[in-house]
Each structure stands twice: as C-alpha cells, then as structure tokens.
C-alpha positions as CSV (number, residue, x, y, z in Angstrom):
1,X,-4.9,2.6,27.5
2,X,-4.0,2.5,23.6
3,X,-4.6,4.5,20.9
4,X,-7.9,5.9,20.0
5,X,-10.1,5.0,17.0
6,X,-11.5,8.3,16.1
7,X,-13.0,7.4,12.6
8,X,-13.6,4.6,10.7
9,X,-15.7,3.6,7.8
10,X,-15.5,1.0,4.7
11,X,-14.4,2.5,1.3
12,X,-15.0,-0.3,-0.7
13,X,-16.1,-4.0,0.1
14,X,-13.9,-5.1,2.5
15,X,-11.4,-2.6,2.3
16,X,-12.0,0.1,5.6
17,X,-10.3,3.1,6.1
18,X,-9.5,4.1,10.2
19,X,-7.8,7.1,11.9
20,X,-6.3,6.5,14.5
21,X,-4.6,9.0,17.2
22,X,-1.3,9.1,17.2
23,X,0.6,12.4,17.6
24,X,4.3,11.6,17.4
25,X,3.6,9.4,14.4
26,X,1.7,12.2,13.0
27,X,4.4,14.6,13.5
28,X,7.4,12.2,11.8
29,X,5.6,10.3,9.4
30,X,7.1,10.8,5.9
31,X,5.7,9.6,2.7
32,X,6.6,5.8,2.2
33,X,6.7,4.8,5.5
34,X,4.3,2.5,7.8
35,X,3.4,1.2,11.4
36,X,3.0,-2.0,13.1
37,X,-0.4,-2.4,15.1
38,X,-1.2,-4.8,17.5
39,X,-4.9,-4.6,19.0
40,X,-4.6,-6.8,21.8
41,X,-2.4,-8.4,24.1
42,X,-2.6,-11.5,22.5
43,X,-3.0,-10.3,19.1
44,X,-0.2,-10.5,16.3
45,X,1.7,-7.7,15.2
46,X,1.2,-6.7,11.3
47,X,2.3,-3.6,9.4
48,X,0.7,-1.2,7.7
49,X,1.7,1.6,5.4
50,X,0.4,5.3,6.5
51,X,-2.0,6.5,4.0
52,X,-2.2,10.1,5.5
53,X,-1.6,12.3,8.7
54,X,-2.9,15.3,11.0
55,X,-0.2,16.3,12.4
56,X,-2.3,19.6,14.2
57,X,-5.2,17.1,14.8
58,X,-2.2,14.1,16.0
59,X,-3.8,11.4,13.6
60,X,-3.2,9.4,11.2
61,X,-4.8,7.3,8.3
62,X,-4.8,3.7,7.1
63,X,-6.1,1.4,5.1
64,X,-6.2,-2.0,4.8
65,X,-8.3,-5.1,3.1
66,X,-9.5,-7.9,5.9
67,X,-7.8,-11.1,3.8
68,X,-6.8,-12.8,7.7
69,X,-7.5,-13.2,11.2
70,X,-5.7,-10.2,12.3
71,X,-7.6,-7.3,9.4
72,X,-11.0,-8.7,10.2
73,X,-10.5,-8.1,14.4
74,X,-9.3,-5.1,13.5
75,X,-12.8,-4.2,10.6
76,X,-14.6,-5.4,13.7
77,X,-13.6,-2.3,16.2
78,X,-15.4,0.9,16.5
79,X,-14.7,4.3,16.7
80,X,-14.2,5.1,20.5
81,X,-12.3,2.0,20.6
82,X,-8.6,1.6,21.4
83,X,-6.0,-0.4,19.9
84,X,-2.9,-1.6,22.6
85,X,0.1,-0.8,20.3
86,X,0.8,1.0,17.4
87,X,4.2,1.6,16.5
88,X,6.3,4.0,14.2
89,X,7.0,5.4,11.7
90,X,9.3,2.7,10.3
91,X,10.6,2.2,7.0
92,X,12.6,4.5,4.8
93,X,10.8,7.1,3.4
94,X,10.3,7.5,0.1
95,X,13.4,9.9,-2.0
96,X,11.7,12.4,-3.0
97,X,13.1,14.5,-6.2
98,X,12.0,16.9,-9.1
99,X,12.0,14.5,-11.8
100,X,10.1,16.2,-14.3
101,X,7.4,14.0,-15.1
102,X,6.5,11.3,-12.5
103,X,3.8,8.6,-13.4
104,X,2.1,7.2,-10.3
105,X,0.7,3.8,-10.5
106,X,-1.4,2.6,-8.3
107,X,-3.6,-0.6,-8.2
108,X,-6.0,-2.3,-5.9
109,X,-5.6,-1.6,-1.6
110,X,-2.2,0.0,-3.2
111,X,-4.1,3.0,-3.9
112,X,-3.6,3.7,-0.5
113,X,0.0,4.2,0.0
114,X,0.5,5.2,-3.1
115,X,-1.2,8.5,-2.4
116,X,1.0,10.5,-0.1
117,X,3.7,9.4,-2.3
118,X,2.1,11.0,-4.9
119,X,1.0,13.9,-3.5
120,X,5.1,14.9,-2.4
121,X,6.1,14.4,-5.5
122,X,3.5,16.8,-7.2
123,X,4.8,19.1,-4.0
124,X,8.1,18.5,-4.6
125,X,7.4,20.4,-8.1
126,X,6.8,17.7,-10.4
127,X,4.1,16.7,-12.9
128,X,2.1,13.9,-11.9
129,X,0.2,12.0,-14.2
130,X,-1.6,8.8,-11.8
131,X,-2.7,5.9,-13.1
132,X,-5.4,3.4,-10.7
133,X,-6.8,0.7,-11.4
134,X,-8.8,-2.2,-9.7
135,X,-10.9,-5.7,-10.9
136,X,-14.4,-3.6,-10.6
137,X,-15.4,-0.4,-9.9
138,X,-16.5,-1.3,-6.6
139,X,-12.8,-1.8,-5.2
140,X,-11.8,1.3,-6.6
141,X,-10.5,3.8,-3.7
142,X,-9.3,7.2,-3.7
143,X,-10.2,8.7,-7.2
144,X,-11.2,11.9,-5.4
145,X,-8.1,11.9,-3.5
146,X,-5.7,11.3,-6.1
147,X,-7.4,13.6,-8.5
148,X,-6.6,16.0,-6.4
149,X,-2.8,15.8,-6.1
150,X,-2.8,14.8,-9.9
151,X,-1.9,16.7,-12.6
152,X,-3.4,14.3,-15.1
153,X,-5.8,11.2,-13.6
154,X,-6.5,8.2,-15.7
155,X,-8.8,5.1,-14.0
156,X,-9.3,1.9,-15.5
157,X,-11.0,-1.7,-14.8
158,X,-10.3,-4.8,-15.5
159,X,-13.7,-5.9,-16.2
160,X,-14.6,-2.1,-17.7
161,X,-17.5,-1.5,-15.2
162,X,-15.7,2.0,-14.8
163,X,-14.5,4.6,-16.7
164,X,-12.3,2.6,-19.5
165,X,-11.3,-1.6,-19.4
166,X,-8.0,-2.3,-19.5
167,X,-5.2,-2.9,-16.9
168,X,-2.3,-0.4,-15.8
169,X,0.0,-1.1,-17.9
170,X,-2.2,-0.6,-21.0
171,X,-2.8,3.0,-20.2
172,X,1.5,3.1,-19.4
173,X,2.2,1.6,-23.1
174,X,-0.2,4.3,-24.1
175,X,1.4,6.9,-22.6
176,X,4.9,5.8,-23.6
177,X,3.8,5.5,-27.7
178,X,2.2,8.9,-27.3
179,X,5.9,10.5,-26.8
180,X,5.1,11.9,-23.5
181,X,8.4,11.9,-21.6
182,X,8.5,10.2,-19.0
183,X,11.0,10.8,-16.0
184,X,10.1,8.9,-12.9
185,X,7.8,6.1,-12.2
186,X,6.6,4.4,-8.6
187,X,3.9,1.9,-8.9
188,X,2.1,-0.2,-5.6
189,X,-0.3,-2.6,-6.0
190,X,-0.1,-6.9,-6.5
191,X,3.1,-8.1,-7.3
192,X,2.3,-9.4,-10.2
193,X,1.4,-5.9,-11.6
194,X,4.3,-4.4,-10.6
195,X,6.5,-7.0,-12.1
196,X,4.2,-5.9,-15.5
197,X,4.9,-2.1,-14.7
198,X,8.8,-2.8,-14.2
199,X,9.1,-5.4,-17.1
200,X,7.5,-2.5,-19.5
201,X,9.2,0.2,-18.1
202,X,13.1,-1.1,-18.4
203,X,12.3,-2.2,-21.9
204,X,12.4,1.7,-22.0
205,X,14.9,2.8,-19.4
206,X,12.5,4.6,-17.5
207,X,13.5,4.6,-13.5
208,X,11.0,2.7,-11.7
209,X,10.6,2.3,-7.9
210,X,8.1,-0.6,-6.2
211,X,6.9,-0.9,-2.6
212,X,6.8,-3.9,-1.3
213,X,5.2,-3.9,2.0
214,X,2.3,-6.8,1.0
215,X,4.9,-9.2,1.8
216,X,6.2,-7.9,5.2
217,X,5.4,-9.6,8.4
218,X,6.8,-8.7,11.5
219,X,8.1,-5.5,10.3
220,X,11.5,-5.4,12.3
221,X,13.7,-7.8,9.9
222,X,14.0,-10.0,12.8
223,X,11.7,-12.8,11.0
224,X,13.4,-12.9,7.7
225,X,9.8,-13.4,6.5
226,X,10.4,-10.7,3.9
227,X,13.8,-11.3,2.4
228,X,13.7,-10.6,-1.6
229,X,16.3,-10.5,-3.9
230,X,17.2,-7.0,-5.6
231,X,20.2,-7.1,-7.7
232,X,21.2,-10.6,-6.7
233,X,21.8,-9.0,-2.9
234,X,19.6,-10.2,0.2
235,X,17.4,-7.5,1.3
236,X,14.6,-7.1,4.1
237,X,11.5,-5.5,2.8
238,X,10.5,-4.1,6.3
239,X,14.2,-2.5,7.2
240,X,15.8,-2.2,3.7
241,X,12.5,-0.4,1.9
242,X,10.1,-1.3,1.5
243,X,10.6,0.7,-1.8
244,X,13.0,-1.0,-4.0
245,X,14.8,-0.5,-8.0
246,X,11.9,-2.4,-9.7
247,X,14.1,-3.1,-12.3
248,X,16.3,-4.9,-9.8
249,X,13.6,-6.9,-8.1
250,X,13.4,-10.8,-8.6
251,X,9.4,-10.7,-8.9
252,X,9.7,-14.8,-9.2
253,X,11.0,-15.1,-5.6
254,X,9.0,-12.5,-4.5
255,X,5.3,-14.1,-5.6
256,X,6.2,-17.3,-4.5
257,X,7.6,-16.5,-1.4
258,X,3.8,-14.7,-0.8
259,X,2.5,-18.0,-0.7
260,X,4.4,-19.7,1.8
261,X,2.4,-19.1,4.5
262,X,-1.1,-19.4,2.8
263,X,-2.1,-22.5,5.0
264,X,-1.3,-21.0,8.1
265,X,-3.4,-18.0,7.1
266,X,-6.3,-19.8,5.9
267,X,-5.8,-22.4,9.8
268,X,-6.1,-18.6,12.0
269,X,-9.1,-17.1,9.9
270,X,-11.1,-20.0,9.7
271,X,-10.8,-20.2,13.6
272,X,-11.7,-16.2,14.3
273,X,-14.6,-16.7,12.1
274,X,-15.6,-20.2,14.3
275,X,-14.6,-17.9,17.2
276,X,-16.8,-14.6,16.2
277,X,-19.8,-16.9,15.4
278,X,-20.0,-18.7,18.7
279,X,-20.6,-15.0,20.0
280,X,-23.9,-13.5,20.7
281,X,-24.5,-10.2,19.7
C-alpha cells in the first residue's frame, strides 16, 4: 500500500514540511543521512535528507521546496495519503565528535538538514553557536527548532526584513574577529554560500564540512549525475557523502554542473502544471 502521510503543512511559501511513517527508517536513521521517495508508479525517484525522526511513533520528517515536477506532486498529497516507495536511510552519516566549539550554518531549505546535525553535535557535548539565514523573513524555517539545540542562535536576512541584514558569512567574519575560538564548522545551504563559508573559513584553518545533497539525483551513484571533485579525486555525492572537506570541494564544477539539467527541469514542470490545470477539482 505505501507509506502513510500522517502530517503535513507549509512552513514557509513553498517550502512544506511532511511526516511520513516509516519505522525501520525511524529506527536507523542517523544524522546526515537521507531517503529516496517515489510517489507513484510512474513517478521519478529523488532524494531527500531526513530532517527528524520518531523512532517510538515509527516516523520521520522532511522537508523540501517544490522547484520541479516531482516536489509539487508531492506538495499536492494529503495527509491520509500514501506514497509507493520510500527508501533508506542512505548516505553516510554525519562523524560526529566533541570539537569544542562547533558553528552551524545553515541557509535557505538547508535549514532543514542542517538541524539534526546540529542537535548531535550539541549532544555529543559540544558548544553550538547556529547561524541561518534566508533572502526574507518569510523563507526562514526552523528558528524555534534550532534555538533549541543551540547554545548561541544568530538569524539574519539578506534584505533585513528580520532580525539583522546581512548574509552568513558576515555574522562568521564577526565571530572569527571577536576571538571566539572556533573548532568545527558544517554549513548546508546554496552552493554558492557554502563555497563563501569554506573560502572564509580555510583562510583561517578552521575544519569545515559541506553537504551536498542539492545536487544528487538518483541517489544510488548509478547516474553519475552527482560526481564532484574533492581533492582532485572523483567522488559521488549520493554514495561518497553527501558531506564532504569544504575546503577540498571544487565549488566551480559543482555550480555549473547544477545547471546541466535546467531545461529538462523547466520541459517536466511546465507539463505537470499543463497537466494539473486540465483537472477539475
């Protein structure tokens, strides 16, 4: 029959939040890793990263954003609904160590995984200072959440309609020229703000780790959708991380290899939409 759709609700414009049943997920699931999801039988598969697990309820949560065809099916279910597949956990999990002083960094729909990464390193003994950000208030998700599992929480806005303006990396710099010592720090979020994150953060030999499960596709390395380069070696996002040295990372390759398949994107969500409209309610 599938797996159930017990919640669901939108967080922010266009960014929904579903639990889903799924006990032996639930009960192996570790921080850092994700599940592909395919609602129908002649749906695509796509993964996405856990944001959180019941494992006495047998749930779990994601997140996602509906960009393509696939996300805005999926926005469209209900609870009581089932999706066919959902499989996992895949992905290696995040290492977890007492660092010290770990900075989380989180920005956008990477809020999301960024949390129960987070929130094991804070119960792993550490002191967690967060850092999210997004373009507006509106798309901010999670303060409440991450608050919680923070030791320190700083938000910020690109256009200032929240809190303080400013990106990420402004608040880092901050941080950094204020003498706190930093020991660890794991940023999700665009790629293009965690090539700023790395780029600042090596300047000052601070260990930095990235996710990057944006650009994964099929989630099983069998595509070779998500090669990037990380140290001048071939790795597969979806098998090989999807958290990587983000020192090491060629964030070149990486954002325009995000792009390749923007046509074929825009081709499938232009048809669901022509699809969904031709259906009466």
């Amino acid at each position: 029959m599938g797996f159930e759709i017990v919640d669901k609700k939108e967080i922010a414009p266009k960014v929904f939040s579903m639990t889903i049943k799924a006990s032996v997920i639930a009960k192996k699931r570790k921080p850092g890793q994700f599940i592909l999801l395919r609602i129908d039988e002649t749906g695509e598969r796509i993964p996405l990263t856990i944001a959180d697990a019941d494992e006495k309820a047998g749930t779990l949560d994601i997140i996602f954003q509906e960009v393509g065809k696939t996300t805005m099916q999926l926005a469209r279910m209900k609870t009581g609904e089932y999706i066919l597949n959902v499989a996992g956990p895949l992905g290696r999990p995040t290492e977890i160590h007492k660092y010290g002083t770990v900075v989380a960094i989180g920005g956008g729909v990477g809020i999301a995984p960024l949390y129960p990464v987070a929130k094991a390193f804070k119960e792993a003994g550490n002191k967690v200072i967060s850092i999210i950000g997004a373009r507006t208030k509106d798309l901010l998700i999670l303060e409440n959440e991450m608050r919680g599992i923070s030791d320190e929480l700083i938000v910020t806005t690109d256009d200032g309609s929240y809190i303080q303006k400013g990106f990420v990396t402004d608040i880092l710099k901050k941080l950094i020229d204020g003498k706190i010592k930093i020991d660890f720090v794991i940023t999700i979020g665009p790629a293009i703000m965690m090539k700023a994150v790395s780029n600042l953060t090596k300047t000052y030999q601070i260990k930095t780790m990235v996710s990057l499960n944006s650009i994964m596709i099929d989630g099983t390395g069998m595509c070779g959708g998500c090669r990037v380069s990380v140290g001048k070696e071939t790795k597969f996002v979806c098998v090989d991380g999807p958290e990587f040295d983000g020192h090491l990372v060629d964030f070149d390759e990486l954002l325009k290899r995000q792009r390749i398949y923007i046509p074929q994107e825009k081709i499938a969500t232009q048809k669901f939409e022509h699809k969904c409209n031709l259906i009466k309610e």
